[in-house]
C-alpha positions in Angstrom: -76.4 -91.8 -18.2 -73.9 -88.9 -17.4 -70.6 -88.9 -20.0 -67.8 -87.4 -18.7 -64.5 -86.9 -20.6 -61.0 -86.0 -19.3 -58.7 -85.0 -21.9 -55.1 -85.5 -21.3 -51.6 -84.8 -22.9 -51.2 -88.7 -23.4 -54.7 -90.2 -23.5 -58.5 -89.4 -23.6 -60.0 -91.0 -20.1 -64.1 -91.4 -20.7 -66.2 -93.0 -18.5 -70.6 -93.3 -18.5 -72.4 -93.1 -15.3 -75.1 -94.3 -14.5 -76.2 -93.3 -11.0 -73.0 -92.7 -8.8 -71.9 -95.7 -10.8 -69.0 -96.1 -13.1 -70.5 -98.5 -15.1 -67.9 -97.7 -18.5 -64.8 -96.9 -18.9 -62.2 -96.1 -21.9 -59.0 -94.7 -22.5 -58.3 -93.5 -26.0 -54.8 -92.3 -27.3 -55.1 -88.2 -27.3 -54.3 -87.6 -31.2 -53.9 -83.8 -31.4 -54.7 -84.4 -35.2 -58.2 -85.3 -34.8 -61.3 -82.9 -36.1 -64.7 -82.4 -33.9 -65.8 -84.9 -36.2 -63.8 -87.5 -36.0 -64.3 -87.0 -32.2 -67.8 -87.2 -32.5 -68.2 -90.1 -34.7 -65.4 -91.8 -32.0 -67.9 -91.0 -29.2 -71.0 -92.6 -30.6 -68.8 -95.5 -31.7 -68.3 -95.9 -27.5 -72.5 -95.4 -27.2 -73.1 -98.3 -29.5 -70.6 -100.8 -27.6 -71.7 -99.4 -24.3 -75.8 -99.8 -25.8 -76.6 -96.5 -25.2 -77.6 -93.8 -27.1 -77.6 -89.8 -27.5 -81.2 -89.6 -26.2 -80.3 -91.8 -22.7 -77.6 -88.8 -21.7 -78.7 -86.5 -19.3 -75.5 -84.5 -19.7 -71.9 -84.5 -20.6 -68.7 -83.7 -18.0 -65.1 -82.5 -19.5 -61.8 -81.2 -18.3 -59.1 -80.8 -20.5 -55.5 -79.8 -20.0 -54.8 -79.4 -23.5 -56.6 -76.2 -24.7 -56.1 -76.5 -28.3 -58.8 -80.3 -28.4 -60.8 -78.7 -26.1 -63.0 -76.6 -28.1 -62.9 -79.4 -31.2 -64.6 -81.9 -28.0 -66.7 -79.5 -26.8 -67.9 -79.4 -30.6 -68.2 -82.9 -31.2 -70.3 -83.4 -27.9 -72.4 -80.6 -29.2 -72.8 -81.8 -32.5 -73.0 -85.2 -32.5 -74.5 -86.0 -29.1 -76.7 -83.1 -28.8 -75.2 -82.3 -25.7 -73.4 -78.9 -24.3 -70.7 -80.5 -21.9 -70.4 -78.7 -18.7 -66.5 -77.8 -18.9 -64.0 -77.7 -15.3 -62.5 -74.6 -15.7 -63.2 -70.9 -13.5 -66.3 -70.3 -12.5 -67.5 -73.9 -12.0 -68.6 -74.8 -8.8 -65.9 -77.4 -7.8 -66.0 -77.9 -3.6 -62.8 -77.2 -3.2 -61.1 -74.1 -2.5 -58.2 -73.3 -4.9 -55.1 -72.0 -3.0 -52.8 -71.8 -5.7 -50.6 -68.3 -6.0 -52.6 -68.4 -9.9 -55.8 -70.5 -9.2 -56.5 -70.7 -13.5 -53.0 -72.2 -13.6 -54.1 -75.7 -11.8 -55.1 -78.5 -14.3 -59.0 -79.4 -14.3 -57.7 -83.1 -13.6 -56.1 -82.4 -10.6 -59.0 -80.1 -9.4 -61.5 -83.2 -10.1 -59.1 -85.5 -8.5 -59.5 -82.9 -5.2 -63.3 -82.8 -5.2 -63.1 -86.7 -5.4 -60.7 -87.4 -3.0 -62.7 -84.8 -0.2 -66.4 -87.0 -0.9 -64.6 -90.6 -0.7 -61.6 -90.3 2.0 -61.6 -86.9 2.9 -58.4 -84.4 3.8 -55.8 -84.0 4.6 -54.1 -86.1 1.6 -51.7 -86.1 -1.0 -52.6 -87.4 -4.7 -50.3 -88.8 -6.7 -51.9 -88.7 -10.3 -49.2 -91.1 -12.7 -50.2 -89.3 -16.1 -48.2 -87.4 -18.5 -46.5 -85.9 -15.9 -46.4 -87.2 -12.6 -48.2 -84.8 -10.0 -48.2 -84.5 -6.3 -51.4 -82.6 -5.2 -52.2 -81.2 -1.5 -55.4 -80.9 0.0 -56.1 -79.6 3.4 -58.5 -81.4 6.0 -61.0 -78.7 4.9 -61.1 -79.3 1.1 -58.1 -76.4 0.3 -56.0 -77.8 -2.9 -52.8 -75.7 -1.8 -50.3 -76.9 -4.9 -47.6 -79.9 -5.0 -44.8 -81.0 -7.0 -44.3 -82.2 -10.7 -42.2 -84.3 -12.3 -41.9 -86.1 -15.8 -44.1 -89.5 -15.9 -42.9 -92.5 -16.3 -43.5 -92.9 -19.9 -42.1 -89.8 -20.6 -38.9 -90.4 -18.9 -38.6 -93.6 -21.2 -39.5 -92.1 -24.1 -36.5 -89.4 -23.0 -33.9 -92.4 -22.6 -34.6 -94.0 -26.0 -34.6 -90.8 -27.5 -31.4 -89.5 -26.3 -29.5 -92.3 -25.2 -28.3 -94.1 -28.3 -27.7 -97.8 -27.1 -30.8 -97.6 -25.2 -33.9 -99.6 -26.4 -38.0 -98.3 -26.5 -39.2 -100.5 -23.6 -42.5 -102.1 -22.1 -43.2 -100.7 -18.6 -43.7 -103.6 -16.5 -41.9 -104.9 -13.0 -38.7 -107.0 -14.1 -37.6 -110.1 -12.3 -34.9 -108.6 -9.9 -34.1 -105.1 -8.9 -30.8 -105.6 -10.1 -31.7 -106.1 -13.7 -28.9 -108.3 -15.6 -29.7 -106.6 -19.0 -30.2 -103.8 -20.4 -34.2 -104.0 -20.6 -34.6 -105.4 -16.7 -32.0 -102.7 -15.9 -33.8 -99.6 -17.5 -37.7 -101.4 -15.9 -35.6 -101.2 -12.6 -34.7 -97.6 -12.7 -38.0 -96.7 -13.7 -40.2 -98.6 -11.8 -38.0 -99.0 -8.3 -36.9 -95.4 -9.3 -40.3 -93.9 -9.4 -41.5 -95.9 -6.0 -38.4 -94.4 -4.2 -39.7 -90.9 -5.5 -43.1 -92.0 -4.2 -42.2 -92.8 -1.1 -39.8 -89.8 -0.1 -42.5 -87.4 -1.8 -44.9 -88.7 0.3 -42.7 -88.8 3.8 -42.1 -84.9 2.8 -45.9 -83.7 2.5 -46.3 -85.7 5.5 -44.8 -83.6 7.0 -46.2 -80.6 5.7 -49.6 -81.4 5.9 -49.5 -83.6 8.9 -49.3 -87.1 10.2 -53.0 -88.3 9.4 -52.9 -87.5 5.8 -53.5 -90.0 3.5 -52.4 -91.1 0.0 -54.1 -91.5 -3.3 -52.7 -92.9 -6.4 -54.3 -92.3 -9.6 -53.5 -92.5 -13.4 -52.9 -95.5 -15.8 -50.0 -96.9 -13.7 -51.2 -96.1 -10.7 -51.7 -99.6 -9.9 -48.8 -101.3 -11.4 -46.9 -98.7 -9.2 -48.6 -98.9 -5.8 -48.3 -102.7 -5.7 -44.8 -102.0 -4.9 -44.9 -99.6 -1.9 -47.2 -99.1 1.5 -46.8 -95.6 1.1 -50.2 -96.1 -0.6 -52.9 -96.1 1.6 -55.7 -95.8 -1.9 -55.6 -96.6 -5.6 -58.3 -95.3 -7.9 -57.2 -95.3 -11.3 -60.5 -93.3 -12.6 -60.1 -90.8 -9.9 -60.7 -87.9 -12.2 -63.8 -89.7 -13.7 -65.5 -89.8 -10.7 -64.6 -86.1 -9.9 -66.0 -85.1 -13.0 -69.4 -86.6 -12.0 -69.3 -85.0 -8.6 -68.5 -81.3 -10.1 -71.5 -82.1 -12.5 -73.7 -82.9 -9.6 -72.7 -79.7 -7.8 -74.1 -77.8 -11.1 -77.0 -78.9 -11.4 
């Protein structure tokens, strides 16, 4: 079985292989408090529900955005799964060609999201990865990741209303009744949700045109399915995208 572990701003995305086969998935609340040991004992915690253990891992796949957890994971995984995780970053042979003005600048998510994009619907094609922050990625027909766009996710921009707007409630993300929400809750799921497909959708017209009228679009991320039900700006929704990039940049390792 191949572990791979994407470490986000928001949540911890791990998934177990076995084959080219997703066969478990988790995502964990990122807790920038936590000690390679608490992160280790977390992990075998995930073996034992999965039934598998330490000695059925042929290796371990990470990317991290958020520097400061990832040498505590990187620990934990050598520690307390006896493993030395093969880590995204420069250097790593990836398949895709980094056009960036500062290659080391581009997230390891959005380069695995690249190098699985290019093996299961090829280029050209615009991800949209609903995380954190909401990212718009470019790849070329040929595998080049040229850049995007980024804006604030969705749970961030609620998180800012509550915050700052003092008659304005903490909320559940979810589709209200109407578009024209007749209380303060449907109102603010209206702006954010309809809000955020309009984005999509103009985003996505714009690349187009950029990159040409046979790219396609991926959506990714934890809402990347409550999202795309509501546009056909969509043409593919893989909410463990980056998982199954990570297993791919393993592969091209080894």
């Amino acid at each position: 079985m191949l572990l791979v572990i994407d470490v986000g701003n928001t949540n911890l995305t791990i998934g177990l292989f076995e084959g080219d086969q997703l066969r478990w998935h988790w995502r964990l609340a990122t807790d920038h408090q936590r000690m390679p040991d608490e992160y280790g004992l977390q992990f075998l915690g995930l073996l034992q529900h999965a039934g598998v253990t330490v000695g059925d891992l042929i290796g371990i796949s990470l990317s991290s955005v958020v520097p400061p957890l990832t040498g505590r994971v990187v620990q934990a995984c050598s520690e307390y799964l006896k493993q030395e995780p093969l880590v995204v970053d420069t250097g790593v042979k990836t398949g895709i060609r980094i056009r960036y003005e500062d290659p080391r600048a581009v997230g390891a998510d959005r380069v695995c999201d690249a190098a699985a994009v290019m093996q299961f619907y090829g280029g050209p094609a615009c991800i949209i990865d609903f995380g954190t922050a909401t990212t718009f990625n470019a790849v070329t027909r040929e595998g080049d990741y040229l850049g995007g766009a980024i804006t604030a996710g969705v749970n961030l921009a609620a998180e800012a209303l509550y915050t700052h707007a003092a008659k304005l409630p903490r909320i559940d993300f979810q589709r209200p009744p109407n578009v024209i929400g007749r209380n303060t809750i449907h109102a603010m799921q209206s702006g954010l949700l309809f809000g955020y497909v309009c984005m999509v959708e103009g985003m996505v017209e714009r690349f187009r045109a950029e990159l040409g009228p046979q790219m396609k679009v991926i959506a990714t991320g934890g809402l990347s399915e409550v999202i795309s039900r509501e546009t056909k700006a969509v043409d593919h929704t893989n909410p463990w995208l980056t998982l199954e990039g990570l297993r791919i940049i393993w592969e091209l390792n080894q």
